[in-house]
C-alpha positions as CSV (number, residue, x, y, z in Angstrom):
1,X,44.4,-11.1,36.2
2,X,41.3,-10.6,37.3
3,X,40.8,-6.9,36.4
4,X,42.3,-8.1,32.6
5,X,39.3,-10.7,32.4
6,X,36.4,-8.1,33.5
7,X,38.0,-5.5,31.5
8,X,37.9,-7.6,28.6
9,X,34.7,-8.7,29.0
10,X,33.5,-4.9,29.3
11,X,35.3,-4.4,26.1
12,X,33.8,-6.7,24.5
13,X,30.0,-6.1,25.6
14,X,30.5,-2.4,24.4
15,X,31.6,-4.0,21.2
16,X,29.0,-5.7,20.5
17,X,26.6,-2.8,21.9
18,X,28.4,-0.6,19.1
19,X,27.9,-3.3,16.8
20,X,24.5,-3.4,17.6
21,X,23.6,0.1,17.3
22,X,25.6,0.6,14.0
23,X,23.1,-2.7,12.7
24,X,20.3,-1.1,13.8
25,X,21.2,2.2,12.3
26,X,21.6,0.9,8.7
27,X,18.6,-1.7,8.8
28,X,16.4,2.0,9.6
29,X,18.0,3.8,7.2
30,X,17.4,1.8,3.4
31,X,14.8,2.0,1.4
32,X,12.9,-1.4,2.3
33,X,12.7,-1.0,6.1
34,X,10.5,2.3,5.5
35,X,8.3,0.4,2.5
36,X,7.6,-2.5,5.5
37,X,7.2,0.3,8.1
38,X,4.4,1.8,5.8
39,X,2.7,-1.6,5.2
40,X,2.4,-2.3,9.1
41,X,0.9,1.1,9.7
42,X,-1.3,1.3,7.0
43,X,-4.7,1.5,8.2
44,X,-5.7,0.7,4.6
45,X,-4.0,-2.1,4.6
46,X,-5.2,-3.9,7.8
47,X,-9.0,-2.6,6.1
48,X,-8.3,-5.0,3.1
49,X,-7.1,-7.7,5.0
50,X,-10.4,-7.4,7.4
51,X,-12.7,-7.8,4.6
52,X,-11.1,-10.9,3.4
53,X,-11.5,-12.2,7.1
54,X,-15.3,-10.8,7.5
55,X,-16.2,-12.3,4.0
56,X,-14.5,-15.7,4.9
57,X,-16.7,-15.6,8.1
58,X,-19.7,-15.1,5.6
59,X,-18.7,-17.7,4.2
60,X,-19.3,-19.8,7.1
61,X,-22.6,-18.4,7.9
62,X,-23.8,-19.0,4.3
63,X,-23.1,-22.7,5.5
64,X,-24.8,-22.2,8.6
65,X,-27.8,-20.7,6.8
66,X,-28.2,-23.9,4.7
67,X,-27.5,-26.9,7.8
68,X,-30.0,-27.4,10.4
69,X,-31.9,-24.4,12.1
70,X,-32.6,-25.3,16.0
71,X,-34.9,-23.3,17.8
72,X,-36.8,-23.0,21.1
73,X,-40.7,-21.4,20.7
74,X,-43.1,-20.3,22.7
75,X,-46.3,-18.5,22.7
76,X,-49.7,-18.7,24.1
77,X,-52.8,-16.5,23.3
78,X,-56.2,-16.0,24.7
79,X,-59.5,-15.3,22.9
80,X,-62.1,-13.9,25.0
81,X,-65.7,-14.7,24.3
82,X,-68.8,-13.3,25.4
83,X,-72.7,-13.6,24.7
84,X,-71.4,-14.8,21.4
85,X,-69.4,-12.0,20.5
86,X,-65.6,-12.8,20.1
87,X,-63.5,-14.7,17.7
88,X,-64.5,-18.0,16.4
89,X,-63.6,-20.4,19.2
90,X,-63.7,-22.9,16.1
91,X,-61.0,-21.3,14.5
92,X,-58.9,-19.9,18.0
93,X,-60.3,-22.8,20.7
94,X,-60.6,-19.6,23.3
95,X,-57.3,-20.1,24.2
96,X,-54.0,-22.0,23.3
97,X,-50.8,-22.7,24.1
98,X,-46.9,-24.0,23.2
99,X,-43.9,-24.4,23.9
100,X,-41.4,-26.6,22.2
101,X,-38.6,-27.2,19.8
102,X,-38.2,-26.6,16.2
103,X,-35.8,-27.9,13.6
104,X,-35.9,-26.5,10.0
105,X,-33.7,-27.0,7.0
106,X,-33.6,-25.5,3.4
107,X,-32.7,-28.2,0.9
108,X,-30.2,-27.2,-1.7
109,X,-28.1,-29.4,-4.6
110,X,-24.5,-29.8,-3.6
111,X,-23.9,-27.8,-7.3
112,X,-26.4,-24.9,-5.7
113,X,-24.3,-24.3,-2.6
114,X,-21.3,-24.7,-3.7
115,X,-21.4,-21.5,-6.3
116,X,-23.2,-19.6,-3.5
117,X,-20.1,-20.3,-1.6
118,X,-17.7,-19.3,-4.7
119,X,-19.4,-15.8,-5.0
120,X,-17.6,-15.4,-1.4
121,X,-14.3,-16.6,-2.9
122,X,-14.9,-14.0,-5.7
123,X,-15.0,-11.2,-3.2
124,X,-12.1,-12.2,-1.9
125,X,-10.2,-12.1,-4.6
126,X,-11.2,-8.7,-5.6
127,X,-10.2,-7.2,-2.3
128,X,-7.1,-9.0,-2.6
129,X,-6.6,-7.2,-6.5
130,X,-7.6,-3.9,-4.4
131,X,-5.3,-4.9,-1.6
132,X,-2.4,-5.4,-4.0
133,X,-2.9,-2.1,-6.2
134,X,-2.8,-0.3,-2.4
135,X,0.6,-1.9,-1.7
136,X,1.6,-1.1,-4.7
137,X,0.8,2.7,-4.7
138,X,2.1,2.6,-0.8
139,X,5.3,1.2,-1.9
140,X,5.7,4.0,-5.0
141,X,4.7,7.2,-2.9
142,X,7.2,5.5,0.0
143,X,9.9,5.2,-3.2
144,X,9.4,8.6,-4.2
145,X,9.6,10.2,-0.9
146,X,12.7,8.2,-0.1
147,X,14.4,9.6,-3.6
148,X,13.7,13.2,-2.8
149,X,15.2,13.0,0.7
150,X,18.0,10.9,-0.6
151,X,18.7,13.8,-3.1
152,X,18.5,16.3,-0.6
153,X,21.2,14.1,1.2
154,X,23.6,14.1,-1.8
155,X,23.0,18.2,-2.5
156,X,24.2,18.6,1.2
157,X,26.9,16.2,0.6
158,X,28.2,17.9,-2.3
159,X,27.7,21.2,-0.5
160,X,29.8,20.2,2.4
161,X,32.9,19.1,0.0
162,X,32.6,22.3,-1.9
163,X,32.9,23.8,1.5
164,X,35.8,21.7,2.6
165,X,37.2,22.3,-0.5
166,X,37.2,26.3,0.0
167,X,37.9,26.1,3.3
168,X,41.5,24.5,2.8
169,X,41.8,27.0,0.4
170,X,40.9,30.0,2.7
171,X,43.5,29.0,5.2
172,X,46.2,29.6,2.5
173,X,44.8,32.4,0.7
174,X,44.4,34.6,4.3
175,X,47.7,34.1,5.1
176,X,49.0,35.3,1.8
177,X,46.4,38.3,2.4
178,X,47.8,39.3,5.5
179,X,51.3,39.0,3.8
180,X,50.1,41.8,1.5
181,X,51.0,39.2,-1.7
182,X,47.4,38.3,-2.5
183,X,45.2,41.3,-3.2
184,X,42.0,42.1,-0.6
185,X,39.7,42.2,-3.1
186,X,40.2,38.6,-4.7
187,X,40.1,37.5,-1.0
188,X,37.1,39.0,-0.2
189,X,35.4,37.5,-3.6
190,X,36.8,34.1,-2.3
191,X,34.9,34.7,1.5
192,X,31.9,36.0,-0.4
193,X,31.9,32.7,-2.6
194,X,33.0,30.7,0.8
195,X,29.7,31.8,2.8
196,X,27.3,32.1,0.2
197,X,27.8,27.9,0.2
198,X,27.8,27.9,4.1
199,X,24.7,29.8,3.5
200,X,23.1,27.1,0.9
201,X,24.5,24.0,2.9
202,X,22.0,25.3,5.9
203,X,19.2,25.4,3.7
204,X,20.1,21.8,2.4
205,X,20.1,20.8,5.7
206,X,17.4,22.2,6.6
207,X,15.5,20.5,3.5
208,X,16.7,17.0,3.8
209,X,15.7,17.3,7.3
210,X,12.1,18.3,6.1
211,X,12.2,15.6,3.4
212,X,12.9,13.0,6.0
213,X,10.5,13.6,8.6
214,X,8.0,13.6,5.8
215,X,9.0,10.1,5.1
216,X,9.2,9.2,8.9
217,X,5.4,10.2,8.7
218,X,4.4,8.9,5.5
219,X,5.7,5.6,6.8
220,X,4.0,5.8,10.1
221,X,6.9,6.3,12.0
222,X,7.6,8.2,15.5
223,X,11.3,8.9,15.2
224,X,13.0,12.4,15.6
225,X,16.4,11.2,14.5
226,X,18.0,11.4,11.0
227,X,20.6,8.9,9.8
228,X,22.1,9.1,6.3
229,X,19.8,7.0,3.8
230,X,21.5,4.3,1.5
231,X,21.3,4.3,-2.0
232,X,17.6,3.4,-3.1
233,X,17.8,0.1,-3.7
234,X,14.8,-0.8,-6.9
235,X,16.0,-3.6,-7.6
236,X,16.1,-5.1,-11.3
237,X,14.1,-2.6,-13.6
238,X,14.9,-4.3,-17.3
239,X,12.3,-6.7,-16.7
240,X,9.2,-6.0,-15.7
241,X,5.6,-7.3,-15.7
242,X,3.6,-7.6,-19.0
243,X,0.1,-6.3,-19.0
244,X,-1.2,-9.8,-18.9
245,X,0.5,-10.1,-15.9
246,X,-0.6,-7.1,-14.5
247,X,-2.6,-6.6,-11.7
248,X,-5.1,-4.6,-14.0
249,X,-5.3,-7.9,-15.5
250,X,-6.0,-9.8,-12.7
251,X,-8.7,-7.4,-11.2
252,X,-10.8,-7.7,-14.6
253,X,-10.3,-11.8,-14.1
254,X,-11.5,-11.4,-10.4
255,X,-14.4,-9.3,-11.4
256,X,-15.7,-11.4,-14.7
257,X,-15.2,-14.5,-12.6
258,X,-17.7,-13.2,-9.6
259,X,-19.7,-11.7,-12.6
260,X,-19.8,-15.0,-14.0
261,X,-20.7,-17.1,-10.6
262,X,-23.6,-13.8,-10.3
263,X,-25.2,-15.6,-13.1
264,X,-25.0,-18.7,-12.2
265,X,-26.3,-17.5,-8.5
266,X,-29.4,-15.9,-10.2
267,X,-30.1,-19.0,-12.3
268,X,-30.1,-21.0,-8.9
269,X,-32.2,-18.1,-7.2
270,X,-35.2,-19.5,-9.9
271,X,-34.9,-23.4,-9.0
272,X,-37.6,-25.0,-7.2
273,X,-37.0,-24.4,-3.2
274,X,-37.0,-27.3,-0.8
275,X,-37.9,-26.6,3.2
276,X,-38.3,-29.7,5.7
277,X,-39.2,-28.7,9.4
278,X,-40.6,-30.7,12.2
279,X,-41.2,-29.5,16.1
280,X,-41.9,-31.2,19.0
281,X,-43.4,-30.1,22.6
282,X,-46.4,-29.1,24.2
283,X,-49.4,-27.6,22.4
284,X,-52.8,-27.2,23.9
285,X,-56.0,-25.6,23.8
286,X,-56.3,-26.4,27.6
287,X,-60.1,-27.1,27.0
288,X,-59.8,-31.0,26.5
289,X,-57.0,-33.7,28.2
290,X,-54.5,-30.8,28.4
291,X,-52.1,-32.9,30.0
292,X,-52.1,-35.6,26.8
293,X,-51.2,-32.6,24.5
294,X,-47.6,-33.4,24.4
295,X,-46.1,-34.4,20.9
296,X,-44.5,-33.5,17.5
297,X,-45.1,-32.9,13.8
298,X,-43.3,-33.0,10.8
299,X,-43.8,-31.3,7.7
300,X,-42.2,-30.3,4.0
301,X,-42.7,-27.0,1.7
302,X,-41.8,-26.5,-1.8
303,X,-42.3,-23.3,-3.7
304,X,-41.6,-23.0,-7.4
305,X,-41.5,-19.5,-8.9
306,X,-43.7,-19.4,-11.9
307,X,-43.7,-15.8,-12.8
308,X,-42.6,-12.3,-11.5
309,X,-42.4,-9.8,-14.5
310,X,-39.1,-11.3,-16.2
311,X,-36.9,-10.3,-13.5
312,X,-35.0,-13.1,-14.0
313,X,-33.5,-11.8,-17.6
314,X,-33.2,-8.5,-16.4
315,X,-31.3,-9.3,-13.6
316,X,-29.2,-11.2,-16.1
317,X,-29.1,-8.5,-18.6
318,X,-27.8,-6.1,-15.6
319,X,-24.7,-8.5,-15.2
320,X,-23.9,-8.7,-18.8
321,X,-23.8,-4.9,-19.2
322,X,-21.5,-4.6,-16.3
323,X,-19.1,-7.2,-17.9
324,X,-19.1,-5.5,-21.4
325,X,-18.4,-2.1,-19.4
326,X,-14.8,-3.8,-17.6
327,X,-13.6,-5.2,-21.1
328,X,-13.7,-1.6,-22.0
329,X,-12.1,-0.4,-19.0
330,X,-9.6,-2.8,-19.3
331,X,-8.8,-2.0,-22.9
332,X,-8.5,1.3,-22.1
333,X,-6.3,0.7,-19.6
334,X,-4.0,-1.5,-21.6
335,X,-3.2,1.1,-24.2
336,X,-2.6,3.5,-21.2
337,X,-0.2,0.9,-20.2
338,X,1.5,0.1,-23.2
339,X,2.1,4.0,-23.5
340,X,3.2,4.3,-20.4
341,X,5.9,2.2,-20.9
342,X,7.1,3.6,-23.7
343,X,7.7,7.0,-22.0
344,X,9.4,5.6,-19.2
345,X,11.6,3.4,-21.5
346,X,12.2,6.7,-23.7
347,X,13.2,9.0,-20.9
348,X,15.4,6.2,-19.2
349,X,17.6,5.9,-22.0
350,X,17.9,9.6,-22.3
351,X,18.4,10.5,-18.6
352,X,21.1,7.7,-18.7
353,X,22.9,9.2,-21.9
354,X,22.7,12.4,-20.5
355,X,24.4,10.8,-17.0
356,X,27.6,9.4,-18.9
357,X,28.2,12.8,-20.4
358,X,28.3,14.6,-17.1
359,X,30.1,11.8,-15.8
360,X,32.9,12.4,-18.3
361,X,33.0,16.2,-18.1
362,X,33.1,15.9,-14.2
363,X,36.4,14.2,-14.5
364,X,38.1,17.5,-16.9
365,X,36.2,19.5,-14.5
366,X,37.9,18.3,-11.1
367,X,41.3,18.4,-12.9
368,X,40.9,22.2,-13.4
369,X,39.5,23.0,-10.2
370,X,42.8,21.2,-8.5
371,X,45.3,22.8,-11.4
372,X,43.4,26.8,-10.4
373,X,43.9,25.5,-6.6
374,X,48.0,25.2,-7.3
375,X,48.3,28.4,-9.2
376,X,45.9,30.7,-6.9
377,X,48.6,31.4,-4.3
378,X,51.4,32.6,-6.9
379,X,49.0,34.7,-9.0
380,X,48.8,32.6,-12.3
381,X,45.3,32.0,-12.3
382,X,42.8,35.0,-11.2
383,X,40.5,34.5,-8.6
384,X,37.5,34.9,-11.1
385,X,38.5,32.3,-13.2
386,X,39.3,29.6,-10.4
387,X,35.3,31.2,-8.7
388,X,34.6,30.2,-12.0
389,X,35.6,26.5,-12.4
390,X,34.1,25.7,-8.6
391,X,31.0,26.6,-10.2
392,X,31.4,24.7,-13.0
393,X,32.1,21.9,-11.1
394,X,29.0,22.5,-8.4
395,X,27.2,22.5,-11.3
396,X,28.0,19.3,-12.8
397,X,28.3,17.7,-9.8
398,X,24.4,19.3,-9.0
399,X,23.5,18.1,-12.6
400,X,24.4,14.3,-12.0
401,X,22.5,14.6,-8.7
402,X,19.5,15.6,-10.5
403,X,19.7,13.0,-13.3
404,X,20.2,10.1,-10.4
405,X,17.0,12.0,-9.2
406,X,15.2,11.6,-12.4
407,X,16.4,8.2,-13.3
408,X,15.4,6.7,-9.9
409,X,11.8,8.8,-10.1
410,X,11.1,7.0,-13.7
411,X,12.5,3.6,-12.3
412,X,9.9,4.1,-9.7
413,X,7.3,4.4,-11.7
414,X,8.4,1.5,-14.0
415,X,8.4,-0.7,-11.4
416,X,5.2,0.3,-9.7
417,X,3.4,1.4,-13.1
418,X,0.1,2.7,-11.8
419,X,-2.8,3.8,-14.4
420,X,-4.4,6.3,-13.3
């Protein structure tokens, strides 16, 4: 009983080991765990996402910049006169001394600070537009990758049934050979036809292999395995993004809104300034009561700029030049877009047209194939004509791999339209 109960349990734990591994096995072999793989290694990626954390700490010392300013001075200096030649002792007392504490501020309006603090929030967001058009040219060069090595998957695949397919054949047809009631010549046409896709499977294999270590290592990953992919999974294509919704789009809001705050920031950078600052400590000339020479002051500055050569409107001219020169990027772009989409849409349709043709000849091609198979052994069908429908059928069958090849390459690109 007791030998029942461990072997069960033993049964079970390799279960659920087998279970395990098979999980593990599909989760690392789709399309999205080697789109999330690339995002984690991307060095790019973590870039972007330390400038928005360096700017944000900016941010913060903007704020700093603007409280109160703490400091600890000291400094003491020594004029040496003699026979009346030396500095003024009127204007350097011979000697002096200090040492104290000083506390500054720079007065702003609430108004002031608050777009100096935006243009930050602006920066942000147009490393977050950069950010997204990275992920989103990751994600497409992943994609595409991930369609040529599934394609070199499903030419093996349809190499290896062709093979299978001949094989079974061969077993019959070498008999009948040896028999003396098949000729040596159709059976040696047959073993030609029989290793020259032997032949063509190793170089598939040899290819997808290729193709998938250059995914492993576009994605960042170590891994010198190779499972079979799954279908690439792109998700809904009919719908996607308009150009308003684009992130073109939002890259020309991000930069006119920071262009905009620039303004704004250079309007402020002309207002009157405001600095308050007072100290307190020791401060001596050491010639009179130097031990009474303990104490503080306070004091206030205010500058007003009154003229500097019209930088001011330059400086705004500069900014409204650079926002004229996005709208035209941006309407170039948007024709490139609206293009773009057209050609996908166009070749879509005709890839898929061309797709449910094959489809249907496939199906009149496989029943010949299977009717030449039959009549092969009792000499009905020549052994050209029955090489000749295999072909046919590798064809087709090689066709449709190619049109799921184009279809998902144009899907790709529809869903992660990039302008270049």
């Amino acid at each position: 009983m007791r030998y029942f109960k461990v072997t069960l349990v033993y049964s079970i734990a390799m279960v659920l080991l087998l279970f395990s591994s098979l999980v593990n096995a599909q989760t690392s072999s789709n399309l999205t765990y080697f789109i999330k793989s690339a995002q984690l290694n991307s060095p790019l990626l973590t870039d972007y996402n330390n400038q928005m954390l360096s700017t944000r700490i900016d941010s913060l010392k903007l704020r700093a910049t603007y409280g109160f300013i703490v400091t600890a001075e000291g400094n003491a200096s020594y004029a040496p006169n003699s026979k009346g030649w030396g500095y003024d002792n009127a204007l350097t007392n011979g000697q002096s001394i200090f040492a104290g504490v000083r506390v500054s501020r720079e007065f702003i309006s609430r108004n002031n600070l608050s777009t100096r603090l935006k243009a930050y929030k602006n920066s942000i967001a147009q490393v977050l537009t950069q950010k997204d058009l990275a992920i989103q040219t990751l994600n497409r060069q992943i994609t595409d990758q991930y369609i040529a090595t599934y394609t070199s998957q499903k030419q093996m695949d349809l190499s290896t049934e062709i093979i299978a397919l001949l094989s079974k054949e061969d077993l019959v047809l070498q008999k009948l050979t040896q028999k003396a009631t098949f000729k040596q010549t159709d059976y040696l046409s047959f073993k030609v036809t029989l290793q020259q896709n032997q032949l063509a499977l190793q170089q598939q294999t040899a290819d997808w292999q290729n193709n998938y270590a250059l995914l492993n290592y576009l994605s960042g990953i170590i891994d010198t395995n190779f499972h079979a992919l799954s279908l690439p999974d792109l998700g809904e294509i009919s719908f996607f993004p308009s150009f308003q919704e684009s992130i073109y789009t939002k890259s020309f809001q991000a930069d006119s809104t920071k262009l905009a705050n620039d303004a704004m920031v250079i309007a402020y950078d002309y207002k009157p300034k405001v600095n308050a600052f007072s100290d307190g400590g020791y401060q001596s000339s050491l010639t009179h009561t130097p031990f009474n020479n303990f104490g503080m002051s306070i004091g206030l500055s205010v500058s007003l700029p009154i003229y500097n050569g019209h930088q001011k409107q330059l400086l705004l001219q500069q900014n409204n030049l650079a926002l004229q020169t996005r709208k035209k990027y941006l309407e170039q772009t948007e024709n490139q877009y609206q293009q773009e989409v057209f050609n996908l849409q166009n070749q879509i349709r005709h890839y898929d047209n061309m797709l449910g043709m094959a489809t249907q000849q496939i199906e009149y091609a496989k029943a010949l194939v299977e009717a030449n198979a039959k009549q092969l052994p009792t000499g009905d069908v020549k052994m050209v004509d029955f090489i000749l429908s295999i072909n046919n059928l590798l064809n087709l069958k090689a066709n449709i791999i190619q049109y799921n090849n184009a279809l998902y390459t144009l899907k790709n690109q529809m869903k992660y339209l990039i302008i270049q």
